[in-house]
C-alpha positions, 0 to 999 in steps of 0.5 A: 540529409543527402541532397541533390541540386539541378541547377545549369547555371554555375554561378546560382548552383554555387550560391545555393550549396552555399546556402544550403551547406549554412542553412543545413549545417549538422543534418546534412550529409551529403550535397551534389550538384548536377547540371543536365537533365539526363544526369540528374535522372541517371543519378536519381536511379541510383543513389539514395536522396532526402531533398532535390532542388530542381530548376525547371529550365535546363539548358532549354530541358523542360525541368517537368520531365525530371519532376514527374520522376522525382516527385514520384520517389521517397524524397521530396522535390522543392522547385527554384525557378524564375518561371512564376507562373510553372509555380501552380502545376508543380504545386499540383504534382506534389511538391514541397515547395517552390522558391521563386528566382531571384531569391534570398537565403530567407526565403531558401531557409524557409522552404528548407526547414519545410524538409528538416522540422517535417513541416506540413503543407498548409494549402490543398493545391496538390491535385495529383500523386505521382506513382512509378508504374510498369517503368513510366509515371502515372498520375494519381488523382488526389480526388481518386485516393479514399485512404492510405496506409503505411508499408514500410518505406513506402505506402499502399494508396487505396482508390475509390475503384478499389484499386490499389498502388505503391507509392515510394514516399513513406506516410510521414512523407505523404503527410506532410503534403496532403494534411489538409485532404486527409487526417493520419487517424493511425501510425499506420493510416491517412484517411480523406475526412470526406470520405468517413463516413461514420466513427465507431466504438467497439468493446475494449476501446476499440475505435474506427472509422467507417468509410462511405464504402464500407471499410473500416480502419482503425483510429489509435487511441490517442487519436480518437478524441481529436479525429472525432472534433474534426470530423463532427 
C-alpha cells in the first residue's frame, strides 16, 4: 500500500509512521508524511495512493478542505483527530474510519486493517459520495444514488433523476463503505435493496433485478439465491 500521512504535529506524525510501518509490515509500500494543507493537495494530485490518514486541524487549516478532495479519489480516507464531535460529518462524507486522539496502536490496528482485509462498514452513517466534478467537489446524496456499476477503476453512479456521474473509487471501494444501503448482486454492479423492485428468471438461468424505475440489471448466478433471501 502507498500511504500518505497529514499530520502538523511532528511528534504524533513519527508515532504514527511508527505504527503504521509495524501494523502494515509486508503490504506496505510506501509512507510519506506531510504536514500542511496545500502539500497535501498538491501531493494528492500527483502521486498515486491506497490509504490517507488526515488530521482535521492543520496548523489552524480546516482539515474538511483537504477531506472533500480526498474522499472524492480512488483511496480511502481515515481521519486521527482529537476533535470527537467532527466524527459524524466525516462519517457522512464517506470515510473509512475515524480514530480519535489520544490513541493506542489497537485502536489504529483496527482502523487500518478496515484498508488491508477490505473490511466493510457495518454502519449507514454515510450520507453523501463525493465526486470530482468540472475542477470542484459535488456532493452526491447516498438517498439520490439507484445502483452502481463497475467501469474499470472507477465506477459510473446512476441517480433517480436519470443522471449519471463518475466516481474514482473502484465498486470493491465503494462497497465497503456503503454495504449496509446497497448489495453487490453482480462483479459488476451494486444495487440500493429499496430500490428493487422485482427479481426476475428468464430462460437459460438468466436473473435480474427490476428496479421501481424500470431497469433491470443483471444478479450473477452465485449471487441469486442469497440476493433473493434478502430482498424477500
Amino acid at each position: 500500500m502507498h500511504i500518505l500521512i497529514v499530520e502538523d504535529e511532528s511528534r504524533i506524525a513519527k508515532r504514527i509512521e511508527r505504527m503504521t510501518r509495524d501494523i502494515c509490515g509486508d503490504t506496505l509500500q510506501s509512507l510519506t508524511h506531510i504536514n500542511t494543507l496545500y502539500e497535501a493537495l498538491r501531493f494528492i494530485e500527483n502521486n498515486t495512493l491506497d490509504l490517507v490518514l488526515l488530521d482535521l486541524n492543520l496548523n489552524g487549516n480546516n482539515g474538511f478542505d483537504l477531506l472533500t478532495t480526498a474522499v472524492s479519489r480512488s483511496f480511502h480516507t481515515i481521519i486521527i483527530s482529537a476533535y470527537k464531535e467532527q466524527a459524524i460529518t466525516a462519517f457522512e462524507y464517506g470515510v473509512l474510519d475515524f480514530v480519535p486522539k489520544p490513541f493506542n496502536r489497537d485502536r489504529l490496528e483496527q482502523a487500518l486493517h478496515k484498508t488491508i482485509k477490505k473490511e466493510k462498514r457495518k454502519t449507514n452513517d454515510i450520507k453523501f459520495l463525493a465526486i470530482k466534478k468540472r475542477q470542484r467537489i459535488q456532493l452526491i446524496p447516498v438517498e439520490d444514488v439507484l445502483y452502481i456499476k463497475g467501469a474499470g477503476a472507477y465506477t459510473e453512479i446512476f441517480l433517480a433523476d436519470g443522471k449519471k456521474e463518475l466516481h474514482d473509487k473502484s465498486l470493491e471501494k465503494l462497497e465497503q463503505l456503503l454495504s449496509s444501503f446497497f448489495e453487490r448482486i453482480h462483479k459488476s454492479y451494486m444495487v440500493k435493496i429499496s430500490e428493487v423492485k422485482e427479481i426476475i428468471v428468464e430462460s437459460g438461468s438468466k436473473y435480474m433485478v427490476e428496479l421501481k424505475n424500470g431497469t433491470r440489471i443483471p444478479i450473477g448466478r452465485t449471487k441469486y439465491k442469497d440476493i433473493k433471501k434478502k430482498w424477500l
